[in-house]
Structure formats: C-alpha cells, structure tokens
N, C-alpha and C positions, 0 to 999 in steps of 0.2 A: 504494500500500500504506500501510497505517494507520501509525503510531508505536506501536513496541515496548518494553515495559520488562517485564524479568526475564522475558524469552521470552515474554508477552504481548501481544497485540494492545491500545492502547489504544481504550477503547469510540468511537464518535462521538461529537464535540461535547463533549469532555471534555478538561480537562487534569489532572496529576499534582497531588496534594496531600499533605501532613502528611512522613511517613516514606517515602513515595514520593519525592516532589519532594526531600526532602533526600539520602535516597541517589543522585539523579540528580545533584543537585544539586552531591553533594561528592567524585564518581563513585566510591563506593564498595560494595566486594563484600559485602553481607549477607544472612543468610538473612529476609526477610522474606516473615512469613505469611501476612498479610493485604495484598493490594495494596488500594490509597486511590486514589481520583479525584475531580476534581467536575465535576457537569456546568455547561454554561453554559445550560442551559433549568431550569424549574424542573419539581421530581418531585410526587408524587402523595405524598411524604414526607419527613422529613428524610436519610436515604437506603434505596438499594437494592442487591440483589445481581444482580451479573449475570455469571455464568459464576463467572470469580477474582477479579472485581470491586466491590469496596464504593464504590459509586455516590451520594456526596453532591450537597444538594441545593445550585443556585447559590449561594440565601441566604445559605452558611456561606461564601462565596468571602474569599478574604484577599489581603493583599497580596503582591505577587510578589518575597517578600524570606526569606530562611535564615531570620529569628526568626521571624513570620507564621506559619512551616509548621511550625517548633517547637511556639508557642502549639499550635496548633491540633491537636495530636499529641496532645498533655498532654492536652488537653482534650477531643476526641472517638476518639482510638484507647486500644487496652487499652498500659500503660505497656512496652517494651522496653528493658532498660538494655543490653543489649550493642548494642543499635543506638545509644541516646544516648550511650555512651560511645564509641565508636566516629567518632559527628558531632560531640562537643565537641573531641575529639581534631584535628579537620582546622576547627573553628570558628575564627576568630581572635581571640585571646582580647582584643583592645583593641575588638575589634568589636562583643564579645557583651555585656561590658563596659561600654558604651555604650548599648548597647540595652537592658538591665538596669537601669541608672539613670535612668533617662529617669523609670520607676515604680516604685522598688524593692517599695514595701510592697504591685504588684498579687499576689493570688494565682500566678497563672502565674508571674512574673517571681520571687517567692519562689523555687515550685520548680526551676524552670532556672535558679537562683541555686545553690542548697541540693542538686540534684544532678549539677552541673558539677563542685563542690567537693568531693563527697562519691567521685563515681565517678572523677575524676582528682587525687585527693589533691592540688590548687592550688586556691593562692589566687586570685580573682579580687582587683583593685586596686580594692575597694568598702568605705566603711563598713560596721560592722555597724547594723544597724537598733537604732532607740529602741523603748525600751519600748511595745510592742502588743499586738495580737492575735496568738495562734498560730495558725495553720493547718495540718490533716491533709495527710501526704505524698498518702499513698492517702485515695482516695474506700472510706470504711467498705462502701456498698452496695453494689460493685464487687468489693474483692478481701479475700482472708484477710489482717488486719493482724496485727502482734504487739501485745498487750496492754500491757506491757509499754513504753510511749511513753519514747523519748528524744527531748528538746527541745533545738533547737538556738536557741541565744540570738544567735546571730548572724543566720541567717533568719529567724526569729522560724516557726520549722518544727517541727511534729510529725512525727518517723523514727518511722514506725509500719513500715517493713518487718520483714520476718518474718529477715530476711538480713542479714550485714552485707556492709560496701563490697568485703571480698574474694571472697565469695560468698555471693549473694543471689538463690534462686529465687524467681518470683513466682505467685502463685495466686490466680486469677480465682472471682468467687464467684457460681459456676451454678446453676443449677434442683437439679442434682443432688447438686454439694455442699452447699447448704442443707437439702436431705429430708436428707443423710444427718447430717449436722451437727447434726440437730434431731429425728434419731429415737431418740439415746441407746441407741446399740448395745452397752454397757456393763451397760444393763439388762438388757436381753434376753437377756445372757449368763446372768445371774442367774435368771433366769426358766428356762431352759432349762433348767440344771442344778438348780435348786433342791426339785424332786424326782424324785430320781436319787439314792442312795446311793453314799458315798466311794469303796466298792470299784468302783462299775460305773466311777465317774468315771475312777477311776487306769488302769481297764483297756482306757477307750475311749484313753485321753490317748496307753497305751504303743500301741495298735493307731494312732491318727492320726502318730506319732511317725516310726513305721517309715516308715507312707505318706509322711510330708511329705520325709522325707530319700530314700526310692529316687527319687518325683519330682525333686527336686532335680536328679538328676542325669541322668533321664531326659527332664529339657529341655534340660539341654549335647547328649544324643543320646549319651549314657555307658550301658553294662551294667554295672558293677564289681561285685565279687565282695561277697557276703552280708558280710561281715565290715566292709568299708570303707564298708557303707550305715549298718551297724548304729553303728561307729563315730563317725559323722559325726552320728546320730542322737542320742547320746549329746552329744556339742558343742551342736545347738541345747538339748536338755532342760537347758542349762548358763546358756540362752541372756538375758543382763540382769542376770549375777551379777557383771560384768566392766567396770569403766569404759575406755570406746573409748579406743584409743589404737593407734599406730604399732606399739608391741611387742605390743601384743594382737593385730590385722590379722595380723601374723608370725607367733603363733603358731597361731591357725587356721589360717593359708595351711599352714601344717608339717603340723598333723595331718590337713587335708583332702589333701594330694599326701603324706603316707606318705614313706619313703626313696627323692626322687623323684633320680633320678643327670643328669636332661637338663631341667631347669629351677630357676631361681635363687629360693630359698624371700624373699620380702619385697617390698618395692617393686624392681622392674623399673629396670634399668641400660641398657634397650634400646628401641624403640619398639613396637607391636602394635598389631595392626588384624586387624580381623574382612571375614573374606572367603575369598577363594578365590586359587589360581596359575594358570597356563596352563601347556602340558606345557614350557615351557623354565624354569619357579619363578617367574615375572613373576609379581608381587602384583599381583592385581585387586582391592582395600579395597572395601568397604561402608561403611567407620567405623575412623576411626582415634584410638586412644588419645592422650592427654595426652600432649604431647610429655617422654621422662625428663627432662627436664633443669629439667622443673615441679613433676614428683611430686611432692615433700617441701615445697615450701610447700603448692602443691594439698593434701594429705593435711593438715598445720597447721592450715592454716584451717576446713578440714572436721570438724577436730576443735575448731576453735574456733565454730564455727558449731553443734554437735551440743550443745556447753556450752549455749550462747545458747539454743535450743532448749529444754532441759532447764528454765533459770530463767525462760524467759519461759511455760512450762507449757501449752505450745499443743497441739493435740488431738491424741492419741498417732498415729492413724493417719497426720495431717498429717505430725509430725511422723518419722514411720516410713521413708514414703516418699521424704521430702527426703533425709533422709542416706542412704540405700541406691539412691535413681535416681544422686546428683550421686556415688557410688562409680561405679557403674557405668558413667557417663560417662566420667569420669576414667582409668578402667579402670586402675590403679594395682601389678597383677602381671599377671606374663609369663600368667600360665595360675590359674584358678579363680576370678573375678572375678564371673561367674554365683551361684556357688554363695552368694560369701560377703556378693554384694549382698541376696539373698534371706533371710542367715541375718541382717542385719544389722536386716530388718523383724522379726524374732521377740524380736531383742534390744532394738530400742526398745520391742516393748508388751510385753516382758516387765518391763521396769526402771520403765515407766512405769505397772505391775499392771493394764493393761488386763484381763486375762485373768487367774483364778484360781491361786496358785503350784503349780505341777504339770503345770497342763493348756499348750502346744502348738498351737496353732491349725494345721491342716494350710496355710498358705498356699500351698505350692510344689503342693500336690494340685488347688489351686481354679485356678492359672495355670495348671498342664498340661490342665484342663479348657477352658479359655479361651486357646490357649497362641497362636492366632492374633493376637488383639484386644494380648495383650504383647507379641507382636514388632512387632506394626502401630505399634504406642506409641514404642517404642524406635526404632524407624526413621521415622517423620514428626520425631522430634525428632533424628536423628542425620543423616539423609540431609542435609536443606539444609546443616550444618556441611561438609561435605564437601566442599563450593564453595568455600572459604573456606579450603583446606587444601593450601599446594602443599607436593609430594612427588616423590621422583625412586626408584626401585629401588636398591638395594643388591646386591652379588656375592652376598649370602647368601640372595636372594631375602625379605626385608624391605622394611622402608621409611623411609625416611631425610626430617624433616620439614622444609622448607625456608625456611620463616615463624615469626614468633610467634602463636601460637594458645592460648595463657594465657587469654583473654579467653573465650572459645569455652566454656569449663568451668565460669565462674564466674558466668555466671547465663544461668539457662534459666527456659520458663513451664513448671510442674509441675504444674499446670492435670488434662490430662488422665492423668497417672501417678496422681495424687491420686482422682480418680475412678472408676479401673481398681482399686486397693488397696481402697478402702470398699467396692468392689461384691463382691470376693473377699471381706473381712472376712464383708458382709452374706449373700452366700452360704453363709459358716462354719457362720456362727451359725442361721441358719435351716433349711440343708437338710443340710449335711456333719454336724456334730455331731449334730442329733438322727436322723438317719440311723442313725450309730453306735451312739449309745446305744441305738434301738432296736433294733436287730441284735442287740447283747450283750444286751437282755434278752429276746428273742425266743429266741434262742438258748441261754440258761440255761433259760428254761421248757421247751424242746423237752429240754434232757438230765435235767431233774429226774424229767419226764414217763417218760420214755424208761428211766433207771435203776429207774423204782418196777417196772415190768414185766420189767425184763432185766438181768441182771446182766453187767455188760462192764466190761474195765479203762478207766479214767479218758479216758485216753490217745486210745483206739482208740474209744471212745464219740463224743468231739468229733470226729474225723476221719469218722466215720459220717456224722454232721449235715451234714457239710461239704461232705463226696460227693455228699449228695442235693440239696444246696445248688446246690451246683454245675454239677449234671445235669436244670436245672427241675423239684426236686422228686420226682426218682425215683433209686434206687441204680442204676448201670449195673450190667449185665453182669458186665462184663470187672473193675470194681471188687468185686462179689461173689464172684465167683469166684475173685479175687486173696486179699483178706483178709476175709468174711464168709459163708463157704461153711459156718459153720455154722448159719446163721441161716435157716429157714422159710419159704418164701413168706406164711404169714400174716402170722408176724410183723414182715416187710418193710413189708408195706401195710400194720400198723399205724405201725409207724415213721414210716414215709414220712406216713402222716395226720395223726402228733402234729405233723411239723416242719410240715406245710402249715397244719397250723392257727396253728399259732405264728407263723408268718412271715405271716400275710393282713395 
C-alpha cells in the first residue's frame, strides 16, 4: 500500500513537498487545502493535478531540509499564515536563525524573516539589515494587497497585507475577482437608477427593504411574526450611520432577539456550535464557535482590523465581506450571529456610499437565491477547522473546548467569500433592482390605465392588479366573487388586458 498523508494516497514516484512535507515534517494537525508533491520523473509541465494532488515537476526538487520546503512554499504555493504560524511555532528558533543569515538580504529569507517576527511577535537574534532595496510581502499579481504599504526597516519589507498580525485574511486575485474589480459596479449602479424618478427609487428601496430583512431570517429557517421583520428592516435602513463597535454588536443583538428571557443579549459567556444532538442531547458540531474565553480580544481586533480597512480604503465589497465572514466565524453571541453577519455587509457599503443614501441593496434576497453555493462556502472553510478542535460534551448537552484555537479565527483565505458577495452584488444591480423598478413602473401604468376607465378606491385598485398578478394574468374566481362581484365580465378582460400589456 502507497504512503498516506491527510487520508490520501501518495501518487507514485512522488514525494511530499513545501506545506506538505512540513506539516509531516513537524507532525502537525492542519487544515490544509491544497496537498503538494513532486515527482521524481519529469512532467509534461511545471506541475499537474491529479485527483487532490498538485503534482510538481522534478526540476523544482529541493533539498530535504524544514527551510528548503519553507522556501519553496513562499515561492510556489498561495501564502497560508495559520499554517506558517503554526511551523514557526515548533521551528527552532537558533535553527531558522541560522538559516536566515546564511543570506539575509535573499528575497525569501526576507520574508521568512519578516513573517516569523510578525506572526509570532519574537524577535529573531539577527541584525537589522543596511540600507537597501525593499521588497513586496505579497506578489501584487497574485493577491489583493493593501494600498496603503507599511515598511519595515528592519526586513527591508513591504507589509502590503490587507490584515494585521492579529487578524489577517488573505485574498487570492482570480479571473473572477479581477472582471469584477475592473467592471466598476459603482457605475452601473448609476446607470440603472439614473432614469428612474426619486419617488419610484424610495419605493423600490422600501419594497427590496422588507424583502432583504424577511430573507434574513428565512435563511436561519425563522417565520417570525410581520412586526419583528418589519422591525429588523428598519435596523439595516439604519445601516453605516453607526461606527462598529462592541456596544453597537449589543445593541443590534437587543433589538434583533426582542425581550428575549432564555438567551444572554452580547458577547457569549459560553461556547456554540452549529449542528445537531442525538436523542440522549450528545452534541454532534459541524462548526464550532470561538472558544468565550477569546471573544473580546477576537471582537478588539476585529474592530481594529475594520479601522485599518476603512483608512486603507480598499474596495467596499472587499472590504464588506472580510469583517462580516471573520464575525461569523468567530460567531461571537449565543444566538443571531447569521443575521447580524449579513447586516454587517449592508453597513460596510452603506458607510463606504457604495450605494445611493436610501437605497438597501436586497443582499440576504440574492443569498437565499443562491442559498446553497453560501452554505457550501461557509462549510469548505469551517469543516477542515474542525480537525483541529478537541472537545469533550458537557451535562448540558454543549460543548466544552479542550485546546487553544485562537489561531483558527484569525486568518483565513476569503478568497472564495469575496467572490460569492460580488457575484450577489453583481446580481443586485443587474437583475434584482431593475426587476423592481420595472415592476413598480409596470404597475403604476397598469393602475393609471385602469382608474381613467373605472373608478375604484385606491386601496382595493392595487390589490386588483395584484390578484391578477398573481393568478398568471387573470382574476380568479373565488377572488371575484370575494371582493369584485361588482365588476362585468367585460370589464375584467379589459382589466386583465391593461395589466398584460403593462407587465410584457
């Protein structure tokens, strides 16, 4: 039988490389996404895929040494800091140390200099370098950097990440973040609304409004009562008037759970995890919350990360998704954590005027459209953590976290959350809104039409419309006979013809 690593078969003729070979290496439990190898015959390329395997070619072989497969990480995998931190941590620090000075001023040696130090707040025992050249952390063509460069005069390093050292997501720059990056969906907002009159605007904004807040909660798998949708509705239309903070999180958590008597309104004194029990209350987790006893830095820094975000003025929906995925990771209260990771994207491109003051973007409408592709997301990135999370049951049927897992929260690839959000955005703006607006003015033409012929209270007119709307274009029966029993069969099927011609 072959050699297995992370429950897979290693291919033939191949051994472990880069993040492979070092989590074998330093035997430790990560979630890694990408498995690395190389072959010892030469490929048809510099590498290949094979099943779960990124199959490099000989040429790139290195030497069979913990720095070697460092280098070679940096340099041909997409960067992982919870893994690098994780192998600095069990690296010997006189050894790497060593290895570091051998070349300080190479590029690589830079970085594995400048991110040993960064991600384990220690010093290594190295001068600082002389005056030189600086070098970018991230490769510009590669990932989303921040603009915004800190230089460290001691690496002689460009910190172009978008994160700082306590939490720092990274984002990969795809085919498809660059289309979207560079179609200037900002305009197109402009465009759409820009002939459309105020009133239709405000009245699609209050109709997407309702929609986005009943979604909301009809992706928790919630019915609540008209008033607590209406309510909550009212909160996002609120949404970017508010600078984030810990007592802000409070006070949403308050008005979204109501006088709630069997849950603790704020950050969570207890643990939580999504999943299921078995008939004896045995916690079966999917995903387990931020251990409490992390929250309130976790929460700190997140709000000091959302700051950084703000001055380094990185593109709103980027920046959207970072602070509402790494909430929702975190998962920071006992109960409503969904909702207000979701209200949390409305508050960044509200603050950041992505979208016109008034208008709502229905996001939570475009997710429950899509609402598979968002759990798929949330779960490729929460399942591997999982592994990495010992736990034991509680009398209370909880779950009690047996490790530190601090680490686990504070930097993820948000890669494809980034991706999911633009394509919801791009959805908004092309098919949801002008959708709307057509409706409402399809629908004003059909009652203009409708009143010059028949006179009917205000009221009971739009409900007319709506019935036939409703019924593909024809009054049922049972709805005429309830409340339009005084109206003609002729004048039905004119009715019925104004609104068909209006809605084509």
């Amino acid at each position: 039988m072959g050699i297995t690593f992370n429950n897979q078969i290693l291919p033939n003729s191949c051994q472990l490389i880069g993040y492979s070979w070092l989590i074998n290496h330093f035997n430790l439990e990560l979630p890694l996404r990408q498995l690395c190898c190389i072959s010892q015959k030469r490929l048809a390329g510099q590498s290949i895929h094979k099943g779960q395997w990124l199959i490099y070619d000989a040429q790139l072989m290195v030497e069979d040494i913990a720095y070697s497969h460092l280098e070679f990480a940096l340099k041909h995998e997409y960067i992982d800091l919870l893994i690098l931190k994780r192998i600095f941590q069990q690296y010997p620090l006189q050894e790497i140390s060593q290895s570091i000075d051998i070349n300080p001023k190479r590029i690589l040696s830079k970085k594995i200099w400048f991110l040993y130090e960064f991600l384990l707040n220690k010093r290594l025992p190295l001068k600082d370098l002389p005056v030189g050249k600086y070098d970018d952390l991230l490769d510009v063509k590669k990932y989303i950097i921040s603009e915004k460069i800190i230089k460290s005069k001691r690496h002689k390093i460009n910190n172009n990440l978008i994160g700082t050292a306590k939490l720092c997501p990274i984002i990969r720059k795809t085919e498809k973040l660059r289309h979207y990056l560079d179609s200037n969906l900002n305009k197109k907002i402009s465009n759409v609304l820009g002939s459309v009159s105020n009133s239709l605007i405000k009245r699609a904004a209050s109709f997407l409004l309702l929609s986005d807040s009943k979604a909301s909660f009809e992706i928790e798998g919630e019915r609540p009562a008209k008033n607590r949708i209406e309510s909550w509705g009212k909160i996002i239309n609120e949404a970017g008037k508010t600078i984030l903070s810990i007592n802000e999180i409070q006070r949403l958590h308050s008005i979204l759970l109501g006088n709630s008597r069997f849950i603790k309104i704020g950050l969570r004194e207890e643990e939580v995890f999504l999943g299921d029990r078995d008939r004896d209350n045995y916690p079966i987790p999917e995903f387990i919350g931020a251990n409490s006893k992390d929250i309130l830095e976790l929460m700190n820094d997140w709000i000091e990360l959302e700051q950084k975000l703000l001055e380094d003025e990185i593109d709103p929906i980027l920046h959207a998704t970072i602070i509402a995925f790494i909430f929702v990771y975190v998962h920071p209260l006992e109960d409503g954590n969904g909702r207000i990771h979701r209200y949390l994207i409305h508050h960044v491109l509200a603050n950041r005027n992505f979208y016109p003051k008034g208008m709502i973007f229905p996001i939570s409408t475009v997710i429950l459209d899509n609402i598979k592709r968002y759990r798929d997301i949330l779960v490729q990135h929460t399942s591997p953590l999982m592994k990495m999370i010992n736990w034991e049951a509680t009398e209370n049927g909880n779950v009690k976290i047996l490790n530190n897992t601090e680490d686990l929260y504070r930097y993820f690839d948000a890669t494809s959350s980034c991706e999911f959000i633009f394509a919801c955005v791009e959805k908004t703006i092309k098919e949801t809104l002008p959708n709307e607006l057509k409706y409402l003015n399809s629908f004003d033409k059909a009652y203009i039409e409708i009143n010059e012929i028949i006179e009917m209270p205000e009221n009971k007119l739009k409900s007319l419309i709506t019935y036939i709307l409703q019924n593909e274009h024809k009054l049922s029966k049972n709805k005429k006979e309830k409340y339009f029993d005084e109206l003609t069969a002729h004048e039905i099927k004119t009715i019925e013809d104004i609104v068909v011609n209006n809605f084509l």
